[in-house]
N, CA and C atoms of all chains as a GROMACS GRO file, in nm:
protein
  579
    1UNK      N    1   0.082  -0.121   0.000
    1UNK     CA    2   0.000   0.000   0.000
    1UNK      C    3   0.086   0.126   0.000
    2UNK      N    4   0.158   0.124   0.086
    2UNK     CA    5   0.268   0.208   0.096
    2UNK      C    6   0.388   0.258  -0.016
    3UNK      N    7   0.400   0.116  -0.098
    3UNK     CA    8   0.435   0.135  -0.222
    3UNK      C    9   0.355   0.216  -0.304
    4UNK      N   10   0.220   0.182  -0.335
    4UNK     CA   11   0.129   0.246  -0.447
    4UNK      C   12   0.116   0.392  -0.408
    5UNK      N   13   0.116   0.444  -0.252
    5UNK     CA   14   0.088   0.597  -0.251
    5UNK      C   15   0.239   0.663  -0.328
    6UNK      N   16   0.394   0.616  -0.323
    6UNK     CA   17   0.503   0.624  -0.320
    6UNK      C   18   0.503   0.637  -0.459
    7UNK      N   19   0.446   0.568  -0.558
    7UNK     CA   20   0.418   0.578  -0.698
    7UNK      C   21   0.334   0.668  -0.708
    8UNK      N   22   0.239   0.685  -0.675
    8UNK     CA   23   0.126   0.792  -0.664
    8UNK      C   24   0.199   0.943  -0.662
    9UNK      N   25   0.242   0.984  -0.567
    9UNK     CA   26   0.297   1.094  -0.504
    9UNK      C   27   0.369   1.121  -0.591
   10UNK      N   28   0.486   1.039  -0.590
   10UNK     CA   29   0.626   1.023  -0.725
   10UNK      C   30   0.575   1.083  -0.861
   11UNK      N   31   0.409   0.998  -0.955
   11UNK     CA   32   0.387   1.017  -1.047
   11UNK      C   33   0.340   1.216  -1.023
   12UNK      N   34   0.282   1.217  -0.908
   12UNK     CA   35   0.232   1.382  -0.895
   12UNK      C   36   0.295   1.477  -0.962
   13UNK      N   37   0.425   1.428  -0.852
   13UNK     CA   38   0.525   1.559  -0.896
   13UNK      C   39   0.563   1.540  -1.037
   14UNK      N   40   0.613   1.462  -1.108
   14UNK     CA   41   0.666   1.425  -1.229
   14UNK      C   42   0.542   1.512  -1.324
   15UNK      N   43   0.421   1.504  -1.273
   15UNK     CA   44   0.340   1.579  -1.362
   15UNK      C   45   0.288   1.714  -1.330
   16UNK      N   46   0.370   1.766  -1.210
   16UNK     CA   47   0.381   1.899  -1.193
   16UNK      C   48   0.498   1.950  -1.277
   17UNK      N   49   0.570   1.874  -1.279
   17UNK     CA   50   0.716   1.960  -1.325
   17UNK      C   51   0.697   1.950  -1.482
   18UNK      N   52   0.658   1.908  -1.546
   18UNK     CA   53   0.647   1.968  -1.642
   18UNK      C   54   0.692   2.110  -1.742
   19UNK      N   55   0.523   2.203  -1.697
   19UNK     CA   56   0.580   2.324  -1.764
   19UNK      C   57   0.691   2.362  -1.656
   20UNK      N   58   0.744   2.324  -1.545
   20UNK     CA   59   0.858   2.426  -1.493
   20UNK      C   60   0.961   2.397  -1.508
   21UNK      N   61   0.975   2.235  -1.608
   21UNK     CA   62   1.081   2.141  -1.692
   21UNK      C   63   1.119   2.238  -1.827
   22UNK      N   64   1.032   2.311  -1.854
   22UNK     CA   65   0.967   2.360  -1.982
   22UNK      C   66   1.028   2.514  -1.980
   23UNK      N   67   0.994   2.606  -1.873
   23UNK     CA   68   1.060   2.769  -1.803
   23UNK      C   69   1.210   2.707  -1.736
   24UNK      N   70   1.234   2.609  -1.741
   24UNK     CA   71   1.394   2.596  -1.711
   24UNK      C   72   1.455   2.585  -1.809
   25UNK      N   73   1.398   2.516  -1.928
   25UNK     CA   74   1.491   2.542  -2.079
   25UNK      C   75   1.471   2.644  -2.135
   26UNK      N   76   1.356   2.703  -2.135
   26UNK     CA   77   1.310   2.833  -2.173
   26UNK      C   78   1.407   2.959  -2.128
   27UNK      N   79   1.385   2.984  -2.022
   27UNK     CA   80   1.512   3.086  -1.953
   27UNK      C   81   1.614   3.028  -1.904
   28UNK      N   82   1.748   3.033  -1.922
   28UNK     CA   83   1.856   2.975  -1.818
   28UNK      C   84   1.811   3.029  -1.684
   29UNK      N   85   1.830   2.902  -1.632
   29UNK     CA   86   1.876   2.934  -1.463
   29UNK      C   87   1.691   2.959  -1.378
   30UNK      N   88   1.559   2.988  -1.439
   30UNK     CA   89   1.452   3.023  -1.415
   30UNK      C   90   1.430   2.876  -1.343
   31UNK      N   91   1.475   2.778  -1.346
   31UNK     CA   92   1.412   2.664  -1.289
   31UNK      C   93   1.499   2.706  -1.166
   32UNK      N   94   1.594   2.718  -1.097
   32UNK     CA   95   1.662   2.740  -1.000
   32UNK      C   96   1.603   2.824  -0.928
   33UNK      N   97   1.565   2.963  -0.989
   33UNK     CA   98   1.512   3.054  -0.932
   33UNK      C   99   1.359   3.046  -0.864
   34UNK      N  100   1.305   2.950  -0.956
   34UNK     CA  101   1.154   2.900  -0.882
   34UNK      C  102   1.156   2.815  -0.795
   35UNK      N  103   1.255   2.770  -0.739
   35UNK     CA  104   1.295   2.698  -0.577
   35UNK      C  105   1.384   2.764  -0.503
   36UNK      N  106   1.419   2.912  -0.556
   36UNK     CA  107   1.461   3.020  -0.423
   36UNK      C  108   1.571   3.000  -0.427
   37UNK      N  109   1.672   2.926  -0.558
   37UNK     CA  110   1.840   2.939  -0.542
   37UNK      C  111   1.908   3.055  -0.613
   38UNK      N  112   1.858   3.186  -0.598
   38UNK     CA  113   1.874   3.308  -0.643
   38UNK      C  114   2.016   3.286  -0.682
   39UNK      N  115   2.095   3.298  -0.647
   39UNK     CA  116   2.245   3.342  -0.675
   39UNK      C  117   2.300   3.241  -0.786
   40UNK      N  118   2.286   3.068  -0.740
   40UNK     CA  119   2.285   3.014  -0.887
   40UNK      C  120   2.222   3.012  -0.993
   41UNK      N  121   2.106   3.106  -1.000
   41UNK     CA  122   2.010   3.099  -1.088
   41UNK      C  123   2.064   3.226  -1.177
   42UNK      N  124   2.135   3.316  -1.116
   42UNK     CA  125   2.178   3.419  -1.159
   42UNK      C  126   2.294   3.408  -1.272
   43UNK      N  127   2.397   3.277  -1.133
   43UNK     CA  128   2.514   3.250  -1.189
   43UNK      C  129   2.520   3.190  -1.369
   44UNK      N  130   2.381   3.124  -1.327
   44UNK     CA  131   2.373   3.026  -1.468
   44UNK      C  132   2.303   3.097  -1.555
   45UNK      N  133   2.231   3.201  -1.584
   45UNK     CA  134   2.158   3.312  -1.652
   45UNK      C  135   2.325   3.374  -1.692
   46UNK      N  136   2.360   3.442  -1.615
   46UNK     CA  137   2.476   3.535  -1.714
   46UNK      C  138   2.586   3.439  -1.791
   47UNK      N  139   2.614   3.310  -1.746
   47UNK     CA  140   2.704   3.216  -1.771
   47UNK      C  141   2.648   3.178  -1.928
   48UNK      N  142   2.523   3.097  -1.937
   48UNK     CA  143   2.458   3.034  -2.043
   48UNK      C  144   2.442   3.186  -2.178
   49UNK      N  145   2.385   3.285  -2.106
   49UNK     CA  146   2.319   3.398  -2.188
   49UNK      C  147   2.486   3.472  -2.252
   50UNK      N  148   2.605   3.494  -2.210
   50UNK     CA  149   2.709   3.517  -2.196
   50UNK      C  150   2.768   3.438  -2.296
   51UNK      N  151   2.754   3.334  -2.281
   51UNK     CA  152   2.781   3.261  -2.393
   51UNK      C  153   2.754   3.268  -2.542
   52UNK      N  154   2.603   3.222  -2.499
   52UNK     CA  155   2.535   3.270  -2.658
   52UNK      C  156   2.560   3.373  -2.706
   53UNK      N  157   2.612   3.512  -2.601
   53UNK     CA  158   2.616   3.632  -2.684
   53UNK      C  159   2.746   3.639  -2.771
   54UNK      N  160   2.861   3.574  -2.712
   54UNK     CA  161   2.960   3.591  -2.739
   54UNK      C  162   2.960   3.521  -2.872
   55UNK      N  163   2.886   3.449  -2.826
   55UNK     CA  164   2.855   3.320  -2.983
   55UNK      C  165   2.833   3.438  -3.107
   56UNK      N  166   2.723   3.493  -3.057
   56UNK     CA  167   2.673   3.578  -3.211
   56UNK      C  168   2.795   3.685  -3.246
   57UNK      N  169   2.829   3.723  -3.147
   57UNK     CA  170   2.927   3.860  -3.164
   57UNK      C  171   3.070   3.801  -3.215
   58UNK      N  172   3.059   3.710  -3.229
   58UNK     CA  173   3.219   3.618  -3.306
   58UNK      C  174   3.123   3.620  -3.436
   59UNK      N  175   3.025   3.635  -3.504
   59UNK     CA  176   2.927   3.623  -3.605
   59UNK      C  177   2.934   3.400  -3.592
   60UNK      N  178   2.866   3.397  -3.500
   60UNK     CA  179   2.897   3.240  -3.530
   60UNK      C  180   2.720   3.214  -3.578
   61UNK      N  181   2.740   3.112  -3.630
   61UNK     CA  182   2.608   3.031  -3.727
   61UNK      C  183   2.563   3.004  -3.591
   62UNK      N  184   2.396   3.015  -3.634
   62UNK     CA  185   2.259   2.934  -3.539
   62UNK      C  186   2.258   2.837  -3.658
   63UNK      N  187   2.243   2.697  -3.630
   63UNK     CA  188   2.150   2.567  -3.671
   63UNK      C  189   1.997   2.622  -3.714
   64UNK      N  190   1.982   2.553  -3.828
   64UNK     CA  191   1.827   2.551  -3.854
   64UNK      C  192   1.791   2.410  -3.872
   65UNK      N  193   1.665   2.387  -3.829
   65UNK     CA  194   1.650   2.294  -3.882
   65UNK      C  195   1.716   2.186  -4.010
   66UNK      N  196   1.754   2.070  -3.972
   66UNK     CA  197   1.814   2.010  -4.130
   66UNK      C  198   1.803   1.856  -4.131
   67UNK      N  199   1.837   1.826  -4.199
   67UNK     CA  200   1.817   1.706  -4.281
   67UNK      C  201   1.951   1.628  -4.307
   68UNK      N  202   2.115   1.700  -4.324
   68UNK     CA  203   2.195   1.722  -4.401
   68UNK      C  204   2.282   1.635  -4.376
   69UNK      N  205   2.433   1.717  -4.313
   69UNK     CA  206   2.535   1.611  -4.262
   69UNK      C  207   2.481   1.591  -4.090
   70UNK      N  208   2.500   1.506  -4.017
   70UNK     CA  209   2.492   1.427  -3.909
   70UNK      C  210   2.564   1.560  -3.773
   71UNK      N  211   2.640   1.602  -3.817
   71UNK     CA  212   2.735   1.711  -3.736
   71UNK      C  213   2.593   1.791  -3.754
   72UNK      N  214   2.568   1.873  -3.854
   72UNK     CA  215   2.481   1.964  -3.860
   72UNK      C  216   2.367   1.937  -3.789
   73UNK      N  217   2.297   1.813  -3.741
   73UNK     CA  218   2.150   1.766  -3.706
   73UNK      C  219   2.231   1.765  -3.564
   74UNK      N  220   2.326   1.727  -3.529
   74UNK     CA  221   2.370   1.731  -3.385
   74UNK      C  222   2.431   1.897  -3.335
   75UNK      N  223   2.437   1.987  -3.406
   75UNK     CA  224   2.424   2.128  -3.397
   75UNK      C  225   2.309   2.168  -3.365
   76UNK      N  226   2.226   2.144  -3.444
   76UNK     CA  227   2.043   2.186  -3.400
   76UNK      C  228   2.016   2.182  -3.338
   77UNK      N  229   2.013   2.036  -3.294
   77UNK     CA  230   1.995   2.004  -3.172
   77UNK      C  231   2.074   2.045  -3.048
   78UNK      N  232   2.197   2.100  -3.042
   78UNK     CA  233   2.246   2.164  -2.945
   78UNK      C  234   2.207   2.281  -2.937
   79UNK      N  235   2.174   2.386  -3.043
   79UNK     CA  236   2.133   2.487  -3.029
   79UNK      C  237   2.012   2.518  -2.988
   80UNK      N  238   1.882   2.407  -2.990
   80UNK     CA  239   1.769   2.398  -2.928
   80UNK      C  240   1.803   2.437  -2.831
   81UNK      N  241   1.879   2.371  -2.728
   81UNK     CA  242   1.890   2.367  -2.596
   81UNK      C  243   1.886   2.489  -2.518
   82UNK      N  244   1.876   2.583  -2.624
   82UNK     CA  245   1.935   2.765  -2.590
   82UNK      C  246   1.807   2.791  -2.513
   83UNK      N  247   1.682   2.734  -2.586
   83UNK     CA  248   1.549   2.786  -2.543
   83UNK      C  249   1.494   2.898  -2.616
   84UNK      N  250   1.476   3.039  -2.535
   84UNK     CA  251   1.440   3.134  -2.517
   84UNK      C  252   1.548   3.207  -2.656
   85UNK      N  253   1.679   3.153  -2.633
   85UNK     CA  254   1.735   3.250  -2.707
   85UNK      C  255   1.729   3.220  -2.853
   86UNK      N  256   1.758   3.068  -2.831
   86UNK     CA  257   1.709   2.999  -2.983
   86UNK      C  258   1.604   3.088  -3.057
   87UNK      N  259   1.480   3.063  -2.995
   87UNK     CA  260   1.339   3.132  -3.054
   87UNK      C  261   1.415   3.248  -3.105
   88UNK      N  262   1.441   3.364  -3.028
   88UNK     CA  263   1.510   3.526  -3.067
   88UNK      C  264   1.566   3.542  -3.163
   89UNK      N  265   1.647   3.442  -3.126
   89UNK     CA  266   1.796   3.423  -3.296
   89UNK      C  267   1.683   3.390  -3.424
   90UNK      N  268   1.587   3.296  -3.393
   90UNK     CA  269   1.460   3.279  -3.540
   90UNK      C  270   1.392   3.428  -3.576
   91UNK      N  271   1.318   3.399  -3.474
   91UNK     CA  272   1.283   3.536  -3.520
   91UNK      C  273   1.325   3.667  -3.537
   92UNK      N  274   1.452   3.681  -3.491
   92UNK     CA  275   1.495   3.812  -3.543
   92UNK      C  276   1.621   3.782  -3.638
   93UNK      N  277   1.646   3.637  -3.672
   93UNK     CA  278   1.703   3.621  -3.767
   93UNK      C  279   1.864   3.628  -3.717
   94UNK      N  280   1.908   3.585  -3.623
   94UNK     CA  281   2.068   3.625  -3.554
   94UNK      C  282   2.110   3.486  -3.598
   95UNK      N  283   2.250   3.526  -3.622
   95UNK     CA  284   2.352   3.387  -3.659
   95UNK      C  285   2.284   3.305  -3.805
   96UNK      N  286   2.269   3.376  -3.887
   96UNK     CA  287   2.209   3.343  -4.031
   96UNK      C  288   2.335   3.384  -4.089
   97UNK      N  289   2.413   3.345  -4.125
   97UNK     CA  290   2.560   3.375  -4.191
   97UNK      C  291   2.646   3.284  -4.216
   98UNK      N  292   2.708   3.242  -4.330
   98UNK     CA  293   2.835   3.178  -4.373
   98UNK      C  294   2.917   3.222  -4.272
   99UNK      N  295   2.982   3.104  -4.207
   99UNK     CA  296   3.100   3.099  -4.169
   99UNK      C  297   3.222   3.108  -4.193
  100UNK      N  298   3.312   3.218  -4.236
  100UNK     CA  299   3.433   3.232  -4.320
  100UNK      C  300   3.597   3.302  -4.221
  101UNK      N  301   3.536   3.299  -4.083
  101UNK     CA  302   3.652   3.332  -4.019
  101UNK      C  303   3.683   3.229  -3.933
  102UNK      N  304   3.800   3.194  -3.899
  102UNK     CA  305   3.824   3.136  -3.728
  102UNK      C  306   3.744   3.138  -3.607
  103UNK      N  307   3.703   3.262  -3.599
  103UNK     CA  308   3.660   3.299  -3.448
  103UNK      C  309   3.474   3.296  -3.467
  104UNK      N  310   3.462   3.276  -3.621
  104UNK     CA  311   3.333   3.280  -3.614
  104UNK      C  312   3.302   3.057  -3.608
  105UNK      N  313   3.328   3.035  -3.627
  105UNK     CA  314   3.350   2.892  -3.603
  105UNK      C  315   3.369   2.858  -3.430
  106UNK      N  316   3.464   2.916  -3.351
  106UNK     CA  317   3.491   2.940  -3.266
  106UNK      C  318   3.342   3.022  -3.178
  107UNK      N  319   3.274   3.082  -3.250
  107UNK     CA  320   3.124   3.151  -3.205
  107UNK      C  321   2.996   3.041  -3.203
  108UNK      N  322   3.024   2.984  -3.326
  108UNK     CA  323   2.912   2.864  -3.378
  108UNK      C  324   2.929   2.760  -3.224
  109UNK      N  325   3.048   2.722  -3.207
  109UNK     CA  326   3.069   2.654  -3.117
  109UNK      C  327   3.029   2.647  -2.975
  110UNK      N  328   3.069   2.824  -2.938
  110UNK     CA  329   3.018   2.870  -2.836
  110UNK      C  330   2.825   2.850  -2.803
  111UNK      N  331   2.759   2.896  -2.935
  111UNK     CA  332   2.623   2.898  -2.917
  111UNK      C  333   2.576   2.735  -2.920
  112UNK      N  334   2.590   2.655  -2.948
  112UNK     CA  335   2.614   2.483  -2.940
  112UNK      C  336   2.595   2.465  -2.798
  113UNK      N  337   2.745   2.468  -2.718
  113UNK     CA  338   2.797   2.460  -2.574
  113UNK      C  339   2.657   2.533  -2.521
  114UNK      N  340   2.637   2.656  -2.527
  114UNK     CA  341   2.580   2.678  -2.412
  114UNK      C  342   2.423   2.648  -2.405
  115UNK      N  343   2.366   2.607  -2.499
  115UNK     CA  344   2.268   2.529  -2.541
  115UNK      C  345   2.280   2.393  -2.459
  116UNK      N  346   2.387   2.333  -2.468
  116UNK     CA  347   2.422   2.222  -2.436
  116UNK      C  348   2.406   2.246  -2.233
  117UNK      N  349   2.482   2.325  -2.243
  117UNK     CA  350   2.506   2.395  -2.101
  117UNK      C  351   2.342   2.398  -1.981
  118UNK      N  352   2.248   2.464  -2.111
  118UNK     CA  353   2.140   2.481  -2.056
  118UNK      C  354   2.060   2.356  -2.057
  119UNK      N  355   2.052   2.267  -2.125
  119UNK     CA  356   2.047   2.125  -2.073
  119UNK      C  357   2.078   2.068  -1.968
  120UNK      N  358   2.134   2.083  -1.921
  120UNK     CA  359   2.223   2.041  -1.798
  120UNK      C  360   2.123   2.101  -1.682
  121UNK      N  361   2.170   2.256  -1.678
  121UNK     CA  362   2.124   2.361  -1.583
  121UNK      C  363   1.936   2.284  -1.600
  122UNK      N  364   1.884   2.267  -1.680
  122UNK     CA  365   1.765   2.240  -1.674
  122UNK      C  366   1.688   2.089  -1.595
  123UNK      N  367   1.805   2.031  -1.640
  123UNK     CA  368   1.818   1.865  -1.554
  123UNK      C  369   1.816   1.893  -1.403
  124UNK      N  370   1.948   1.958  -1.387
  124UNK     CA  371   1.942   1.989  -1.263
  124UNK      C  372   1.843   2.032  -1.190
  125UNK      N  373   1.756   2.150  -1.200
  125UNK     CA  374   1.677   2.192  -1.176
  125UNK      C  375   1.569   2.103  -1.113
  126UNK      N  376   1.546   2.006  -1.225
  126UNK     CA  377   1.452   1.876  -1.212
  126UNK      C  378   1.517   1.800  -1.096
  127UNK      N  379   1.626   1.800  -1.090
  127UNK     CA  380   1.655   1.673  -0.959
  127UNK      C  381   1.697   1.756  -0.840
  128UNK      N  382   1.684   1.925  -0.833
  128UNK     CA  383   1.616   1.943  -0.705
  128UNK      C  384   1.508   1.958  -0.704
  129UNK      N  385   1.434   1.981  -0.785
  129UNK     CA  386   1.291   1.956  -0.720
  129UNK      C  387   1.242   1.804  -0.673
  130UNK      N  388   1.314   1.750  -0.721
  130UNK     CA  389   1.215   1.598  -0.721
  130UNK      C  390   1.332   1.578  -0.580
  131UNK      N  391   1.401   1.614  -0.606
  131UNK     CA  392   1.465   1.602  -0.433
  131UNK      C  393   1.565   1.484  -0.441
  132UNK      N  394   1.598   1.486  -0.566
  132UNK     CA  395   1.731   1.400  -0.605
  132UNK      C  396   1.855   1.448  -0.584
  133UNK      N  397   1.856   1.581  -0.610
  133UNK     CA  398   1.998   1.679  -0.522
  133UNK      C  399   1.948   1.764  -0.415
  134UNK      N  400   2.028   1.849  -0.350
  134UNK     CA  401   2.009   1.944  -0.270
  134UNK      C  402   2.084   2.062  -0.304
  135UNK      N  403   3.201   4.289  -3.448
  135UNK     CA  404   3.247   4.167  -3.478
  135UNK      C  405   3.317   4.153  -3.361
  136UNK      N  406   3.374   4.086  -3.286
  136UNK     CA  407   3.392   4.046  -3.144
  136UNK      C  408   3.508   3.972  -3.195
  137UNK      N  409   3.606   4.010  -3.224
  137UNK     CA  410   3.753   3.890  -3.289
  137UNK      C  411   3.850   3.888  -3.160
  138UNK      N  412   3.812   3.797  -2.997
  138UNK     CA  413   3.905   3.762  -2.962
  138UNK      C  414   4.040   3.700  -2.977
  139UNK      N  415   4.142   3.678  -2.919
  139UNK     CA  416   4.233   3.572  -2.940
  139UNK      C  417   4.210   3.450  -2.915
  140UNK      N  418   4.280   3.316  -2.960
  140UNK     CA  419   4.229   3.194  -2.952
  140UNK      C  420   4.239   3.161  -2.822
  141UNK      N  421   4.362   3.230  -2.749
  141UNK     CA  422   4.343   3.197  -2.631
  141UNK      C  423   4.254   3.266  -2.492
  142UNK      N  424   4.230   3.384  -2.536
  142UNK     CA  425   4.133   3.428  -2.515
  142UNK      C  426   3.964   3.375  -2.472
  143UNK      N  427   3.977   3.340  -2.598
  143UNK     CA  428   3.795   3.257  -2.683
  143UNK      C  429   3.812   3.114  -2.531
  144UNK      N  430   3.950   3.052  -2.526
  144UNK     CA  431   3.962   2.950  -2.469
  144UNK      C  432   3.934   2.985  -2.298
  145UNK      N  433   3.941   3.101  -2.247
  145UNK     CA  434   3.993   3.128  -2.133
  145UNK      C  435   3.781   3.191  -2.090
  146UNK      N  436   3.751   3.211  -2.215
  146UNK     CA  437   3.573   3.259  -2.177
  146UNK      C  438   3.546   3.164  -2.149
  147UNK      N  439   3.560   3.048  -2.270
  147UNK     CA  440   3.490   2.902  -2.265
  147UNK      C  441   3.501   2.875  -2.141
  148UNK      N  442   3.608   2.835  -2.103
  148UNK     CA  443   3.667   2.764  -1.956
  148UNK      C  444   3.572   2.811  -1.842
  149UNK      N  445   3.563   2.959  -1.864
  149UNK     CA  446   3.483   3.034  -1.701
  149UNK      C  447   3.384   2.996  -1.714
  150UNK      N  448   3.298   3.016  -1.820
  150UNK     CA  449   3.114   2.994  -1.821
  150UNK      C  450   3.084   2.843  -1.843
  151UNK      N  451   3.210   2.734  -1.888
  151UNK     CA  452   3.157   2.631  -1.852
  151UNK      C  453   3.186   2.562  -1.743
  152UNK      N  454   3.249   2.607  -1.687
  152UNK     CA  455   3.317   2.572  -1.517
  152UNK      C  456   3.192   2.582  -1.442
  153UNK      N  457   3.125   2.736  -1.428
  153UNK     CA  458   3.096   2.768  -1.307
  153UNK      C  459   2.970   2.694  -1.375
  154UNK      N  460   2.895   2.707  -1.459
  154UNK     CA  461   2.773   2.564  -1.498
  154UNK      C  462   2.850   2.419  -1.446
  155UNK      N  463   2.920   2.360  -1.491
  155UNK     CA  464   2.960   2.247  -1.444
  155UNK      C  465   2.951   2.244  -1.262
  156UNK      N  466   3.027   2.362  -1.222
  156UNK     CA  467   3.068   2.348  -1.058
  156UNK      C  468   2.939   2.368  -0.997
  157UNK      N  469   2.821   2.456  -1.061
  157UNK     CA  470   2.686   2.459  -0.986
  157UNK      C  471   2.612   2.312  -0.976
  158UNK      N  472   2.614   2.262  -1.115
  158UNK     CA  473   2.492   2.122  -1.146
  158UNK      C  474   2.606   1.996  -1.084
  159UNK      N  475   2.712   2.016  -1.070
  159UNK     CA  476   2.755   1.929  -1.041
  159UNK      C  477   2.829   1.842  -0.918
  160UNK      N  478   2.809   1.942  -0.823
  160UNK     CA  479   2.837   1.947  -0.660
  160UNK      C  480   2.680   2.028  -0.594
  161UNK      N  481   2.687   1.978  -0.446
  161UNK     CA  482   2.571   2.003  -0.391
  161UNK      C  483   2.590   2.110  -0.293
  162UNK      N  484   2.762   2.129  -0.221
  162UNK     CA  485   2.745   2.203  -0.151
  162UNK      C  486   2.828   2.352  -0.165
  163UNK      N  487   2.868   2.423  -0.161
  163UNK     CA  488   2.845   2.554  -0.212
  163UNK      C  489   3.068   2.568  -0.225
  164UNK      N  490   3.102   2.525  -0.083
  164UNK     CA  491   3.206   2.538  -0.116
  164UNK      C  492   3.295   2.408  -0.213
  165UNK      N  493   3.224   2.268  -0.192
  165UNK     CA  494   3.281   2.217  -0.317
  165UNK      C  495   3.225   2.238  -0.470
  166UNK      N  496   3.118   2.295  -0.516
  166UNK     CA  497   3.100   2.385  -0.629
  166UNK      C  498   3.228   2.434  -0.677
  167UNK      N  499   3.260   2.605  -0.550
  167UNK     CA  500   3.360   2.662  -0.605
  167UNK      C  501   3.499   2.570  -0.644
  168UNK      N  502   3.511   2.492  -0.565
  168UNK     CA  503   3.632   2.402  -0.586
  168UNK      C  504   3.647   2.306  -0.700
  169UNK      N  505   3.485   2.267  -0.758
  169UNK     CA  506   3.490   2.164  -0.892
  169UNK      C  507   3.494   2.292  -0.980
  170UNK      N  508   3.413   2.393  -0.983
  170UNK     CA  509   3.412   2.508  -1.072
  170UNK      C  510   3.642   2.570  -1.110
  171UNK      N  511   3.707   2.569  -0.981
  171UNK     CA  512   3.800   2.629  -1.035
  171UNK      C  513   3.898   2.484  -1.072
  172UNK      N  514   3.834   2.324  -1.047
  172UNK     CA  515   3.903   2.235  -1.118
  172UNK      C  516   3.914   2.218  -1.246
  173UNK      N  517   3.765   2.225  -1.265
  173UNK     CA  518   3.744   2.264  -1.416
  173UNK      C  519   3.795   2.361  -1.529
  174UNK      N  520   3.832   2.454  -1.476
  174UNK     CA  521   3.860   2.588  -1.531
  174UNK      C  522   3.993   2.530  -1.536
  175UNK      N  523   4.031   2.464  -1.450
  175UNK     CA  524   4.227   2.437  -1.494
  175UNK      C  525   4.246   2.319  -1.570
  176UNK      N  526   4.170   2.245  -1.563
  176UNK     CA  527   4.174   2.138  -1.693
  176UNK      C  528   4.133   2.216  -1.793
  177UNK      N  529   4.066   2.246  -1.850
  177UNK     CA  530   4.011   2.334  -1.960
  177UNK      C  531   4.113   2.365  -2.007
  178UNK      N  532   4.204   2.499  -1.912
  178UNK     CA  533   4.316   2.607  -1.969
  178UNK      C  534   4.402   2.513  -1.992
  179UNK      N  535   4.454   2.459  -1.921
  179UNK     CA  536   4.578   2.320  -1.881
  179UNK      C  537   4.617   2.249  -2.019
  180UNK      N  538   4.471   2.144  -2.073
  180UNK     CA  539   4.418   2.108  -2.121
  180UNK      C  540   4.490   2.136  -2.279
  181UNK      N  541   4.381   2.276  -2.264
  181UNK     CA  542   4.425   2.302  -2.436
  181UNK      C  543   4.596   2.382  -2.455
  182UNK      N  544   4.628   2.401  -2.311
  182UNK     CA  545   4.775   2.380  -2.335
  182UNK      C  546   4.838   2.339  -2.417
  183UNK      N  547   4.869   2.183  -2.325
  183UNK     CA  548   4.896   2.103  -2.344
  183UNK      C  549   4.855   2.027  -2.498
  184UNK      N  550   4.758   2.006  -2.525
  184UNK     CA  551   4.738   1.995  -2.675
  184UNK      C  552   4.762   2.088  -2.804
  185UNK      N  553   4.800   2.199  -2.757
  185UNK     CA  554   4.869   2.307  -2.820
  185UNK      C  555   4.988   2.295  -2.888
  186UNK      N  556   5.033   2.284  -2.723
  186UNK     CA  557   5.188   2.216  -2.734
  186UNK      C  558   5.193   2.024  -2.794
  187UNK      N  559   5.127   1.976  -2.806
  187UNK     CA  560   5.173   1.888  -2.868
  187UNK      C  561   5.144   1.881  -3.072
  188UNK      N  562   5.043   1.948  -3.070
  188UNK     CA  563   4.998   2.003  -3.199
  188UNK      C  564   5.133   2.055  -3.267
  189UNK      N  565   5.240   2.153  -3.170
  189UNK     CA  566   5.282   2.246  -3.213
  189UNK      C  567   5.390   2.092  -3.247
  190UNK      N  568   5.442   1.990  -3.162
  190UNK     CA  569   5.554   1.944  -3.216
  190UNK      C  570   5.524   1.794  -3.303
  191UNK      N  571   5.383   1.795  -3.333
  191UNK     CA  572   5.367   1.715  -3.448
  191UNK      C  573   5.425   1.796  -3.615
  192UNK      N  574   5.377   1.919  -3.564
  192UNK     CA  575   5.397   1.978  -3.679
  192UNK      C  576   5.539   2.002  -3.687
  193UNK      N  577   5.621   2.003  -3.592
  193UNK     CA  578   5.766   2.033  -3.634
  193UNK      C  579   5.861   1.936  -3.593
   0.00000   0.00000   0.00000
């Protein structure tokens, strides 16, 4: 019996967290901040956002959607991970550019990572709430 | 256009993925800072070291 409430309870939360699974990839660091860890939530907002910027300002490529080489579909997919910023870069069209320098390759890379980065930060998030970390 | 140096570009990378790594990846505040500045020295260390060996493949 004690088992089934334990599944019960367990399944609750799993279907609370959701959309706040959802505002943690969306904004860096916003899942932190909605359980009151202000300062890492901060840390990981200027860290992740810092990144991406530096990404564009090297002129580095955003991923679009593709089909193509295997590297490129595993770019996309890292750059999803941005969230919030991803969307921005679409719609206002940022990191739409041939890659023809060093440092802009070196930018592409950066916006990847911290995509990647915010994956993480978003996991985390999830395993303090569910009370898997502290 | 934002044209750091390579080592430069290497020394951003290192900070903003440290202190993400040292937050999600320790629980308590002062071993954070301590995985955060481990990280940051493998990183720099790191591409050192592969620098330098880059440099004497090539020569």
């Amino acid at each position: 019996m004690s088992t089934t409430k334990a599944i019960m309870k367990e399944s609750a939360v799993q279907s609370k967290a959701g959309p706040k699974k959802f505002s943690a990839w969306l904004i860096p660091g916003l899942g932190h901040w909605m359980q009151g860890r202000w300062i890492r939530a901060i840390l990981l907002f200027i860290s992740i956002t810092c990144m991406f910027a530096l990404g564009l300002a090297m002129r580095g490529m955003v991923y679009a959607p593709n089909t193509g080489d295997v590297l490129d579909m595993l770019g996309f997919v890292g750059d999803l991970g941005d969230g919030g910023l991803y969307i921005l870069s679409v719609v206002f069209g940022w990191g739409h550019h041939i890659v023809q320098v060093v440092t802009a390759d070196y930018g592409t890379k950066f916006i990847v990572v911290a995509g990647l980065l915010n994956f993480i930060s978003a996991v985390d998030a999830h395993s303090l709430r569910v009370g898997r970390k502290r | 256009m934002y044209t750091p140096s390579h080592f430069t570009a290497v020394l951003l990378f290192a900070l903003f993925a440290s202190v993400v790594f040292g937050i999600t990846q320790r629980s308590e505040t002062r071993a954070m800072v301590r995985y955060g500045v481990y990280c940051f020295s493998l990183f720099v260390l790191g591409t050192i070291a592969a620098s330098w060996v880059m440099w004497l493949i090539k020569h």
